[in-house]
N, C-alpha and C positions, 0 to 999 in steps of 0.2 A: 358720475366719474368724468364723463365727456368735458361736462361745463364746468367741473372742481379744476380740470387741466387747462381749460382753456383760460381762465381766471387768472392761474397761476404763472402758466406760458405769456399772458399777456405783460404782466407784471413784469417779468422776467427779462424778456425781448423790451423793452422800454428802456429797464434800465441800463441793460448793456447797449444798448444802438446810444442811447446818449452819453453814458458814462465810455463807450466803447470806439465813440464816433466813428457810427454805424449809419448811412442814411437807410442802406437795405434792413436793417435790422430795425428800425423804427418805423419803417413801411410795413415790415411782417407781425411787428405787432398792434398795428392799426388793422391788420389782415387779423389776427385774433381778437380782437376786440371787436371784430366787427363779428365773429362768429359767437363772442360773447351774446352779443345785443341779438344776434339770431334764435340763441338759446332762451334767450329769457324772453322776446315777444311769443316763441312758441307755449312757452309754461304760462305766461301771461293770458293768452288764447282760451288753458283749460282753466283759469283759475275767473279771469272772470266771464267766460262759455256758461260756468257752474249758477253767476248769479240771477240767470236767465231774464226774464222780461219781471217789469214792474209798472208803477203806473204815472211815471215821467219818461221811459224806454220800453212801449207796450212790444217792439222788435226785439228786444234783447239788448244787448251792449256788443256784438259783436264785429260792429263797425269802430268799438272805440281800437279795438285791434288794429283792422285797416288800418286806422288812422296813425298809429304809433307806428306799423309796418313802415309806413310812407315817410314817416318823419325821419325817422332810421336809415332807411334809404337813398334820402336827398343829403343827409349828414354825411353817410359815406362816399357819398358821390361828391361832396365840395372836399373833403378831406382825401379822397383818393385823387381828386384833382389837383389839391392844391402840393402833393408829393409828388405826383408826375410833373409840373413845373419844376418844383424843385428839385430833382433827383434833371432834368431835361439843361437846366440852368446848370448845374454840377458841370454835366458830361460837356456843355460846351465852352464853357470856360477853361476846362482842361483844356481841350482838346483845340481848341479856337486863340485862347486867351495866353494859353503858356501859363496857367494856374497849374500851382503842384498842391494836390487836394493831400489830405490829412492818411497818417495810416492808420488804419482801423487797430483797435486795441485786441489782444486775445481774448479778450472778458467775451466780445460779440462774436468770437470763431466755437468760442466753449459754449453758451447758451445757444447757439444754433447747430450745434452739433446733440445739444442734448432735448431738445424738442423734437429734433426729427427721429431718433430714437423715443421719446416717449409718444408721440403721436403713431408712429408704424408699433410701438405697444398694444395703442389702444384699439387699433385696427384690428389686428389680430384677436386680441381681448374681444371687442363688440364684435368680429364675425362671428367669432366662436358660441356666442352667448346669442346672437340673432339666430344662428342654427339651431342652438336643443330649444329654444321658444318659439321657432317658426316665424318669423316676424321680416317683413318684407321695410318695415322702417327702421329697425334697427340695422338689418341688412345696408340699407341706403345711409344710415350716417356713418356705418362701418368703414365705406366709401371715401365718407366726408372726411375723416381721419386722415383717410391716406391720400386725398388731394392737398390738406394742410403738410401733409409732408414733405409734399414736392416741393411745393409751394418756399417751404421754409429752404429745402435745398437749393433752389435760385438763390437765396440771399448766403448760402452759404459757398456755393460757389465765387459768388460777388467776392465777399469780404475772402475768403481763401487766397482769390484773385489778387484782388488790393494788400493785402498784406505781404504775399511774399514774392510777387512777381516784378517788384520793383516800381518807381514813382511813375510809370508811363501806365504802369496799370491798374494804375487806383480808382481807373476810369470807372472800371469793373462793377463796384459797389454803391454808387450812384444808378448805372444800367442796371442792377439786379432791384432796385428802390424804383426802377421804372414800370420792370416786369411785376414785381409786385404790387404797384399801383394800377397797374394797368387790372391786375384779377378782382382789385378794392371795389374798382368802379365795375365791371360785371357782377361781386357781388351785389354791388348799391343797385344794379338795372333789374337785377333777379330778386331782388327784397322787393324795390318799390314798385315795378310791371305789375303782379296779379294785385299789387293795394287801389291802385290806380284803376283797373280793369274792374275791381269790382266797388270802388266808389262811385263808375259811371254804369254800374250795375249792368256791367257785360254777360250775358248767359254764359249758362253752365257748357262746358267744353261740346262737342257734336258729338262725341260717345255716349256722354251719358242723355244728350237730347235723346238721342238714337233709343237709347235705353231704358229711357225714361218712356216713351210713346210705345215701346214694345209692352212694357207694363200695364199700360193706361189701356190699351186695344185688347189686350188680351183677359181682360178682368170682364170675369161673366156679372152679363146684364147693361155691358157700357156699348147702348148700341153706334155711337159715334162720339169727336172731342175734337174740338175748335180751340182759337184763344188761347194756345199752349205757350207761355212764358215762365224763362225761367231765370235766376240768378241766385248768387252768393250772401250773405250775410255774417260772416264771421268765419266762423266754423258750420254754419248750418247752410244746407241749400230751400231757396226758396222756391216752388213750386204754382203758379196760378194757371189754370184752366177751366172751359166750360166743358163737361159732359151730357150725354144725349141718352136720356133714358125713355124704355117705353111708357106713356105717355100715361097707361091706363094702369101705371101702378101706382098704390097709395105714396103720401109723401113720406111715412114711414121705411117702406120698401126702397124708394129713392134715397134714401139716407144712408140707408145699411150698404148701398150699392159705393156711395160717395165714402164712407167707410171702408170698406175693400180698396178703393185705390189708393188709398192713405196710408192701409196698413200694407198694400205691399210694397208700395215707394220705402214706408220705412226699414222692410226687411233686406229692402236692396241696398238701400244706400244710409240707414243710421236714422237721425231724429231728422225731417224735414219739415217745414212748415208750407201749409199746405193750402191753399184755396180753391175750393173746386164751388163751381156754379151750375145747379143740378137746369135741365132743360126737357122739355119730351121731344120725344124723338116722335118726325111725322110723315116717316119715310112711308111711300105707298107699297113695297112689301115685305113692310115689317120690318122688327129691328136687325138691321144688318150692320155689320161691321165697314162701314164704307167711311174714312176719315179723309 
């Protein structure tokens, strides 16, 4: 329902910012569009997450992800740039130039009146429905909802502004095309940051490091664990380490032990991919947990 709205909202905000001559309302819906393409790289995530590894992608495909995240990212970022020019040129030609900018049509005060009403809908709607399902994601774009609706309120203050306050202040709605651009491009830094961070395969956050060695030490039979790296891969975390087992156990027993720490990574944190490099341990009293 989220991305049915946001689809339709985009659509929507386009044609009134242009048929409306709206610059904030053509900035708010490069602001939807942008939440479109967020929508569909995350559906994109599970759909190809599912086709998992093969034998031209023995990793999986979940860098092809990254990769579109990134691309998406630097789009909105030239495009939230190039409206902040634009919307910066406006204000100062008015304001500078003795330019009497255009007044914004009703069409762009109706469509933006009627988004931010259906987004604080759907706010409500997705809280409501994050609560009886427990869901701490749904919770979170619940959120997102009602940040698009502020959001959409700046341009409807703008164009309010410019329409009825007279020719000095039609400043207004170029300045809300600024605000609006200004959030386009934080979104673009908060899309393309973690694509970027994990094309240069920056570890997993220091929580889950933290979290991750608390697991790995406390797994009976690992008497110690070196070599511990870690990073991203799509949706999956990738896991490499050596552990230290006693020395005088069969390689069977060694195995089952390196099993144990794979199946509890997985119950902690989901499907990980895992490398572990078994070692004996040749401590002089015995295996002790000393990492």
């Amino acid at each position: 329902m989220g991305l049915l709205a946001d689809v339709l909202l985009t659509i929507a905000k386009m044609i009134a910012g242009i048929m409306g001559r709206s610059g904030a309302m053509i900035a708010d819906a490069v602001h939807s569009a942008g939440d479109c393409l967020t929508s569909g790289v995350v559906a994109a995530m599970v759909a190809m997450g599912s086709r998992g590894a093969d034998d031209t992608y023995s990793y999986g495909h979940g860098k092809f992800n990254t990769l579109a995240a990134l691309i998406m990212g630097i789009i909105l970022l030239i495009v939230g740039g190039h409206l902040l020019i634009d919307g910066a040129t406006d204000v100062w030609q008015a304001l500078a130039g003795g330019t009497t900018l255009e007044r914004p049509a009703p069409l762009a005060l109706a469509v933006a009146v009627a988004a931010i009403l259906t987004k604080e809908g759907l706010y409500h709607y997705t809280k409501a429905v994050a609560r009886r399902a427990d869901s701490k994601a749904l919770g979170a774009y619940a959120w997102h909802h009602r940040g698009d609706a502020l959001s959409t309120f700046t341009t409807l203050a703008g164009v309010t502004g410019a329409m009825f306050l007279g020719e000095k202040w039609r400043v207004l709605d170029p300045l809300a095309a600024m605000v609006v651009s200004v959030l386009i491009i934080v979104l673009a830094v908060r899309i393309a940051k973690p694509a970027i961070e994990e094309l240069l395969e920056i570890s997993l956050p220091r929580d889950e490091v933290e979290r991750i060695k608390q697991i790995i030490g406390s797994t009976p039979g690992v008497c110690s664990y070196h070599n511990l790296r870690t990073r991203r891969n799509g949706s999956l975390r990738v896991v490499d380490l050596h552990i230290k087992v006693d020395g005088n156990l069969t390689v069977a027993a060694g195995h089952d032990i390196s099993n144990a720490v794979e199946h509890a990574l997985a119950e902690a944190f989901g499907h990980v991919i895992t490398y572990i490099h078994i070692e004996p341990y040749r401590g002089q009293n015995g295996c002790e947990k000393s990492n």
